[in-house]
C-alpha positions as CSV (number, residue, x, y, z in Angstrom):
1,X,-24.6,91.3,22.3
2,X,-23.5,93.9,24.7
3,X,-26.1,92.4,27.6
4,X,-23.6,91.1,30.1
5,X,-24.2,92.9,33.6
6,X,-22.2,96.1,34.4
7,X,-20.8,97.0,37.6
8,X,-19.8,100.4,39.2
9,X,-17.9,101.6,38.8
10,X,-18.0,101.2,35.0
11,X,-17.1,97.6,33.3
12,X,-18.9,93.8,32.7
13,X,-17.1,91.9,35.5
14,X,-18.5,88.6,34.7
15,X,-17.8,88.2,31.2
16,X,-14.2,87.7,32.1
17,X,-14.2,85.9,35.0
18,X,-17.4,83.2,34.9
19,X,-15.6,81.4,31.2
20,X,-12.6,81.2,32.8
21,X,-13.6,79.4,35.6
22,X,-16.3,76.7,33.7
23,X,-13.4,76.2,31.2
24,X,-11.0,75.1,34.0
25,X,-13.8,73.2,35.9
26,X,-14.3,70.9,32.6
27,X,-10.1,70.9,32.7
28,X,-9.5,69.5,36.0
29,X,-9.2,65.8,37.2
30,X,-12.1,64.3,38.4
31,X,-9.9,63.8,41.5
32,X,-9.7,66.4,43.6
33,X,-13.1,68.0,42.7
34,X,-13.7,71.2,42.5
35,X,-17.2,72.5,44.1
36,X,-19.4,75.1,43.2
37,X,-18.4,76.6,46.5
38,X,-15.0,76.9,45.2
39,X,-15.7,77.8,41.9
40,X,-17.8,80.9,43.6
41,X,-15.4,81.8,45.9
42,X,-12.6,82.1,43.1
43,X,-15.8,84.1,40.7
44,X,-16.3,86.6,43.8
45,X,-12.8,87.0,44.2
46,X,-12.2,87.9,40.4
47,X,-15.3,90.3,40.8
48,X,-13.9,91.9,43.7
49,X,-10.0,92.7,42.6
50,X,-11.8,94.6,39.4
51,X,-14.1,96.4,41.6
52,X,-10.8,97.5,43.6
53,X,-8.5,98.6,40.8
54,X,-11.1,101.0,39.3
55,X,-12.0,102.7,43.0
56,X,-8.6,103.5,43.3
57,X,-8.9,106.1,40.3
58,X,-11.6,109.0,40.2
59,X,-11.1,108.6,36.5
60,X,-12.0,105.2,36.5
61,X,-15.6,105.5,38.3
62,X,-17.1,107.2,35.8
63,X,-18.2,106.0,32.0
64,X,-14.2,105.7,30.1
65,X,-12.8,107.9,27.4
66,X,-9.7,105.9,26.6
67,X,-9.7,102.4,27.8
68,X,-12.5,99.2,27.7
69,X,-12.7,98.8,31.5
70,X,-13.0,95.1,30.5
71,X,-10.1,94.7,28.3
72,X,-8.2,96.2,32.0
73,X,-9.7,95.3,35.0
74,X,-11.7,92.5,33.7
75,X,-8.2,91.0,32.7
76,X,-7.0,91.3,36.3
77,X,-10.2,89.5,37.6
78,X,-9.6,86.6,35.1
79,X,-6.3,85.8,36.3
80,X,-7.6,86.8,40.2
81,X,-10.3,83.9,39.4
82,X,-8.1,81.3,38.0
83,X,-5.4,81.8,40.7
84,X,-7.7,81.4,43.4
85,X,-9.6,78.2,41.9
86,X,-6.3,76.4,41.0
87,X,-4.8,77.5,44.7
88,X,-1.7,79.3,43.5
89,X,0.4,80.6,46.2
90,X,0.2,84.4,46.8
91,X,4.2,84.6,45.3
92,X,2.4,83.0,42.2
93,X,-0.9,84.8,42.2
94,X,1.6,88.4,42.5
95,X,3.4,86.7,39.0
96,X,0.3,86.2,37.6
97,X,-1.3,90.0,38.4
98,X,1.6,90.9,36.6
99,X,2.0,89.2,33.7
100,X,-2.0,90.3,33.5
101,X,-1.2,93.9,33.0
102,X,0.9,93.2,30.4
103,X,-1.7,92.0,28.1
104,X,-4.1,94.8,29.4
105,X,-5.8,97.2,27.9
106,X,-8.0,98.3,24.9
107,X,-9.5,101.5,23.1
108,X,-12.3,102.7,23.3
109,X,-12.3,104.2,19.7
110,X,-13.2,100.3,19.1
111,X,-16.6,100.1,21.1
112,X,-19.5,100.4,19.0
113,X,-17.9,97.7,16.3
114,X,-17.9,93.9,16.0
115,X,-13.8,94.1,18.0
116,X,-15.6,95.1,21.3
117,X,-17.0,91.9,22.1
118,X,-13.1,90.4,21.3
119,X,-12.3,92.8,24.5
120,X,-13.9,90.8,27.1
121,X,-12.9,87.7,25.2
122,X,-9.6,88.6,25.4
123,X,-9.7,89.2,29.3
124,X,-10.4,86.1,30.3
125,X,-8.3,84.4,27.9
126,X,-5.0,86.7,28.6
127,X,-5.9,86.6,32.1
128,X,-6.0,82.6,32.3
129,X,-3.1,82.3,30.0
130,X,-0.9,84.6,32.9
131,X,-2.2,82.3,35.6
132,X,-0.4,79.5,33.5
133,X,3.0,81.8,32.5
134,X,3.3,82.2,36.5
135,X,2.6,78.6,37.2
136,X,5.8,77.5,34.3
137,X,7.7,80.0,36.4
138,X,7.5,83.4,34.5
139,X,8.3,86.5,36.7
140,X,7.2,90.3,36.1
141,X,7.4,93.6,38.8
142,X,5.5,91.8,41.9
143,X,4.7,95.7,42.4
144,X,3.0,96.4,39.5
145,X,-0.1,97.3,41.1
146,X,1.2,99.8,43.4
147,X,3.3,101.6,40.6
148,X,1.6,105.0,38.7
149,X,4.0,103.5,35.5
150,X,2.8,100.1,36.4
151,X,-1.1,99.4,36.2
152,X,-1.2,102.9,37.1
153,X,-0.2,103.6,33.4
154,X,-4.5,102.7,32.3
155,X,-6.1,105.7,34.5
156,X,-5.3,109.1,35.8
157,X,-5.1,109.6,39.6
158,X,-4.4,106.4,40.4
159,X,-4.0,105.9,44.4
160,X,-4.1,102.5,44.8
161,X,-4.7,101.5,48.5
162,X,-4.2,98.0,51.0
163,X,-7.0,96.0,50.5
164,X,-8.8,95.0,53.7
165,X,-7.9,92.2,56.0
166,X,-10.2,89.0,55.4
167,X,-11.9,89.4,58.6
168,X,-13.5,93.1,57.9
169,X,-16.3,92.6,55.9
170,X,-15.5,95.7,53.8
171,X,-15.8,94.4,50.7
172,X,-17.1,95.7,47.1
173,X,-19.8,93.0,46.9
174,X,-21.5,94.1,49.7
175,X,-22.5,97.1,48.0
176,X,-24.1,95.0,45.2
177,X,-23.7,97.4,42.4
178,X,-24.3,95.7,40.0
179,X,-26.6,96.2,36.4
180,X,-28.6,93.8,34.7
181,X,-30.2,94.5,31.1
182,X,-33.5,94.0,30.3
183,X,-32.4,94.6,26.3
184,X,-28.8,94.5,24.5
185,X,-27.0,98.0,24.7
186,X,-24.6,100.1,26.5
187,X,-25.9,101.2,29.8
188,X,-26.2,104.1,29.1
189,X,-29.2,104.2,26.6
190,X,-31.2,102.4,29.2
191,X,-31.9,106.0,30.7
192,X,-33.1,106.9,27.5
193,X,-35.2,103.9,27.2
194,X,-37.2,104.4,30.1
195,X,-37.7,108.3,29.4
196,X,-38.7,107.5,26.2
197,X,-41.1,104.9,27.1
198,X,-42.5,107.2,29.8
199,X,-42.9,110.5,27.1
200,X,-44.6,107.5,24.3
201,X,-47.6,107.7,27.0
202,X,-48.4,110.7,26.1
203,X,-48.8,110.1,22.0
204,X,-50.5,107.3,22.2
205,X,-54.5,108.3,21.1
206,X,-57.4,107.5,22.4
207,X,-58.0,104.7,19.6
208,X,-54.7,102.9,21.2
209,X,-52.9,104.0,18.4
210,X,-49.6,105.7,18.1
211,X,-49.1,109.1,16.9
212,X,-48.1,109.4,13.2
213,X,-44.0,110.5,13.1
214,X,-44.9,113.6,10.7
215,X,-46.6,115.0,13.7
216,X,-43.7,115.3,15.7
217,X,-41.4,118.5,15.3
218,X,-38.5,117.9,17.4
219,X,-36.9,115.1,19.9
220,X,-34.7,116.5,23.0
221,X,-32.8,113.8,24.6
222,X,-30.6,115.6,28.0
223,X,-28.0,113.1,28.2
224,X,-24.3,113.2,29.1
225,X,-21.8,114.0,27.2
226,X,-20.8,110.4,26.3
227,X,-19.6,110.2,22.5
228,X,-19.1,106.7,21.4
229,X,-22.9,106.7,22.5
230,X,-23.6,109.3,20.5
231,X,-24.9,107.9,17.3
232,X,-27.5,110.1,15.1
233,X,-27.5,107.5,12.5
234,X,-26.0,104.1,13.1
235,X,-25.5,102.0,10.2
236,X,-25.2,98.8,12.0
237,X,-26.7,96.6,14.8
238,X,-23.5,97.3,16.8
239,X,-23.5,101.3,16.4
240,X,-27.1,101.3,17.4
241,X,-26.8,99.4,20.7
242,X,-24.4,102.8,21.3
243,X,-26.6,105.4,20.3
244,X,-29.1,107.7,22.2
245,X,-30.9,108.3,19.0
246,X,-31.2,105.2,18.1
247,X,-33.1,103.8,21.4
248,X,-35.4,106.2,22.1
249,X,-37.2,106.3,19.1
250,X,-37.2,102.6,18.5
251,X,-38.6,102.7,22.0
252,X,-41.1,105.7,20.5
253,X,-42.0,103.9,17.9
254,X,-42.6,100.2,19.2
255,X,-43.4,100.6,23.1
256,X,-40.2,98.1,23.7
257,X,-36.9,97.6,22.9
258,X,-35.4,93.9,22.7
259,X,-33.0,91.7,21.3
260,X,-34.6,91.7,17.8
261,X,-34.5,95.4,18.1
262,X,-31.3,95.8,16.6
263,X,-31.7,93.7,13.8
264,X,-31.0,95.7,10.2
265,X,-34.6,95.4,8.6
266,X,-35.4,97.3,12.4
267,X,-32.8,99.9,11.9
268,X,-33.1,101.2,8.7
269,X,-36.9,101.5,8.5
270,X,-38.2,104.6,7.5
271,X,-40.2,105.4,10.3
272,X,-36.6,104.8,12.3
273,X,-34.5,107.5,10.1
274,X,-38.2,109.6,10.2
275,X,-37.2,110.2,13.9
276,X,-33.7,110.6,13.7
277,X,-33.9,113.3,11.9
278,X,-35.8,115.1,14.2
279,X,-33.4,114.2,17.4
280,X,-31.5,116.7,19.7
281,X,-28.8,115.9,22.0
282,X,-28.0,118.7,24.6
283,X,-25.5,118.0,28.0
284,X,-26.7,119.7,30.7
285,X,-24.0,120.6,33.1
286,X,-24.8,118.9,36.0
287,X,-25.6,115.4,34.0
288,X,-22.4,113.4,34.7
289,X,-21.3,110.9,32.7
290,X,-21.6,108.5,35.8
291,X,-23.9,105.2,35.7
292,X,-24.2,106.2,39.8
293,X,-26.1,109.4,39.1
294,X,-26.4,110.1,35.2
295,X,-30.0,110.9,34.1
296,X,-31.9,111.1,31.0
297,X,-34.5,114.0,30.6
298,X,-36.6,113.6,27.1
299,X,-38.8,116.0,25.6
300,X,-40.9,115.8,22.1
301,X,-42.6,119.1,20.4
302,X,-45.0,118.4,18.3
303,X,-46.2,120.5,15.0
304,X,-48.6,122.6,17.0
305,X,-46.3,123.4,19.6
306,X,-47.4,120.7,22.4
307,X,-44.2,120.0,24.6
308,X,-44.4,116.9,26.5
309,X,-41.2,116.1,28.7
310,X,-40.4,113.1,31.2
311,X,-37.2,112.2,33.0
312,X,-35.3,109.0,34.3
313,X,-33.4,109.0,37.0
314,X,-33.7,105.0,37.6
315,X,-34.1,102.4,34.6
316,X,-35.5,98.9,36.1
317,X,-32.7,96.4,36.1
318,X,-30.3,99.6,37.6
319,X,-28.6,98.6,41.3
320,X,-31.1,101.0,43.1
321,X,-34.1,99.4,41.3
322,X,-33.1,95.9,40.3
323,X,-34.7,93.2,38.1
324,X,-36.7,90.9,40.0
325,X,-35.4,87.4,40.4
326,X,-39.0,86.0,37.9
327,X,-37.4,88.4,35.7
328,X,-33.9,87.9,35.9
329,X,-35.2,84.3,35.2
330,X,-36.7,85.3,32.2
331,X,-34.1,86.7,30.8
332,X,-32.2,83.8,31.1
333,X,-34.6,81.1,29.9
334,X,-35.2,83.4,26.4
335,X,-31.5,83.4,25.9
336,X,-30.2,80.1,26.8
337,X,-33.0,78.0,25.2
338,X,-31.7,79.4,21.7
339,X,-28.9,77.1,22.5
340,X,-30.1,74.4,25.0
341,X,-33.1,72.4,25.8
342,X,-36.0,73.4,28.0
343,X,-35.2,70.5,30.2
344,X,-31.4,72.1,30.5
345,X,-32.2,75.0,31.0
346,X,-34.3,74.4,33.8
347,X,-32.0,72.2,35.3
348,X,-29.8,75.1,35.1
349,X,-31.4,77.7,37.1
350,X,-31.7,74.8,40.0
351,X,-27.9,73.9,40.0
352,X,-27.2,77.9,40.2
353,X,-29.9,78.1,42.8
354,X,-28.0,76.3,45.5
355,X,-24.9,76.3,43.7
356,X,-22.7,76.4,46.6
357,X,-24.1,73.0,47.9
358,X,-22.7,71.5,44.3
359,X,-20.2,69.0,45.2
360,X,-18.7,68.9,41.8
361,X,-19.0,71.9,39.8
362,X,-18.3,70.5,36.8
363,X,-21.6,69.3,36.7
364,X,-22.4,73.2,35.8
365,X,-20.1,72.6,32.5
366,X,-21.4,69.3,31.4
367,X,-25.2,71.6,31.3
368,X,-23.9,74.7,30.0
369,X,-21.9,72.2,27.2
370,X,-25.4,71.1,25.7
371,X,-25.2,68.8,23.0
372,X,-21.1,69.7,22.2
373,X,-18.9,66.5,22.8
374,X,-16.0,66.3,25.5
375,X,-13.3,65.9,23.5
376,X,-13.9,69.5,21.7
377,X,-14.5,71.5,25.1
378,X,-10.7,71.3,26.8
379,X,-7.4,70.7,25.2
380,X,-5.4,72.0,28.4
381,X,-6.5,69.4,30.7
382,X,-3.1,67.9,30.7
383,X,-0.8,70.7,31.7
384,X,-3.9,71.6,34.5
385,X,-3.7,68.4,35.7
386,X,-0.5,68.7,36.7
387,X,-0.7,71.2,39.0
388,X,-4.2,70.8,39.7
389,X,-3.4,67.3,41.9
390,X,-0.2,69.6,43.4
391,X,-2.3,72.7,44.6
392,X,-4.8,72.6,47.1
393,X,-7.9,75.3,46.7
């Protein structure tokens, strides 16, 4: 659905990481147990060696033009995670970075299509499936990550640098950059959602009512120059969570964008290609394609030459203006309970609540499993196992 969060710089770090590690939890022995303050330490620790390998490239930090920043880093992360919660040693966890980066990397050419969401799928899957090549013994360059032909071969300028000792307190996480969506679509048109919703004020009427589209002469959306979110007419629900266009008049037209949003009967009705037709995207120079400082500036001219224009240099949900927690709640009890109980999901948000006081966090799993049975959850419990009750966390 494209409405996992989004660090800075630019990927989903979660996505690859958080399955990994609830698919081993359900995997392991009940003896030793896992806790949820391991299984957080081992997601922070996945979150943190993405964070690292796209700050060593200038490239990296801002939005991509050539690789899925999930399909790279977040591949990295998932076989950080899984290291870490199954205790490898650091001769082991170097194998498994580097059998990582061999199954690395995606196009971008494929965002905007029903493959994307196979990218981050694909990250933690790859990334797990390393941590288990290294544990059988499999060897690759234990200096891959220092090498401009080794994971340096994903981004331009590529410096990578020593990451800090344990007791500094330098770390990524600290900085909390982190995005979380209030509706499904790239970042990006989140800019263009708030600008839009902000200009909307202004054609609303006196009666409460909306001004009619045929009013309107033209739409000017000042965006960066991002392609693969520029989409005048998408034809699908996955084009038009990557277009400009596409957001800000459903926005114009409805007050709100949401999940149902980008549903066909929405995309395609008239009123919808009405606007499109009428939209203008112009790059200003200084309006980077960077999620720390990218903005969106919309203007609408209507038929009698009335300009109205608003700007957004902050969406809510955005690191420097972030979702309250009642919110961030919300989000998650409108999308878990199409899946699970009202009961389970509230029992949910209290286990994540003090998760790190969980003695077994497997207890997370048996929730987030719902009504799907045991024996259809983990068919790699025995070769876990194994090494599991041989590898302390």
């Amino acid at each position: 659905m494209d409405f996992d969060d989004t660090w800075h710089p630019a990927t989903h770090p979660s996505g690859a990481v958080l399955p990994v590690l609830t698919a081993l939890s359900e995997a392991l022995p009940e003896t030793p147990k896992a806790s949820g303050l391991d299984l957080l330490l081992a997601f922070n620790v996945g979150i943190e060696v993405q964070g690292r390998l796209l700050h060593f490239s200038e490239e990296a930090k801002d939005i991509p033009k050539r690789f899925h920043p999930p399909s790279v880093v977040g591949t990295l992360g998932s076989a950080a995670a899984a290291s870490k919660f199954l205790g490898l040693s650091l001769t082991k966890c170097r194998e498994a970075l580097a059998i990582a980066v061999s199954h690395a990397g995606a196009p971008i050419a494929n965002a905007a299509t029903q493959t994307k969401p196979l990218h981050i799928g694909n990250a933690a899957k790859h990334g797990m499936e390393a941590t288990f090549l290294a544990m059988m013994g499999l060897q690759g360059n234990k200096k891959i990550l220092d090498l401009g032909s080794g994971f340096g071969a994903f981004y331009a300028n590529y410096s990578p640098k020593d990451l800090p000792s344990l007791d500094s307190h330098i770390w990524l996480l600290d900085q909390q950059d982190v995005a979380f969506k209030s509706f499904p679509a790239h970042l990006a048109t989140h800019w263009v959602a708030d600008g839009a919703a902000a200009v909307r004020k202004h054609l609303v009427t006196s009666e409460g009512t909306l001004l009619p589209a045929d009013h309107i002469e033209r739409i000017v959306l000042r965006v960066p120059d991002v392609q693969y979110v520029n989409r005048p007419f998408p034809d699908s629900e996955h084009e038009a969570r990557h277009s400009f266009q596409y957001v800000a008049c459903a926005m114009l037209l409805d007050g709100s964008v949401t999940v149902p949003s980008f549903q066909s009967q929405h995309i395609n009705r008239p009123q919808v290609r009405e606007l499109l037709e009428k939209v203008v995207l112009e790059h200003p120079p200084d309006n980077l394609p960077s999620f720390n400082t990218l903005y969106c500036e919309m203007s609408i001219t209507l038929k009698d030459g009335t300009t109205f224009t608003e700007r957004s240099d902050t969406f809510y949900g955005h690191w420097r203006k972030p979702l309250s927690q009642e919110d961030l709640q919300k989000k998650f009890r409108t999308n878990a309970s199409k899946v699970l109980c009202r009961d389970t999901v509230e029992s949910l948000l209290k286990v994540v609540e003090s998760l790190e006081d969980l003695e077994d966090c497997s207890m997370l799993t048996t929730l987030l499993r719902g009504p799907y049975a045991q024996e259809e959850v983990s068919k790699l419990s025995g070769m876990v196992s194994f090494h599991r009750t041989t590898l302390p966390i």
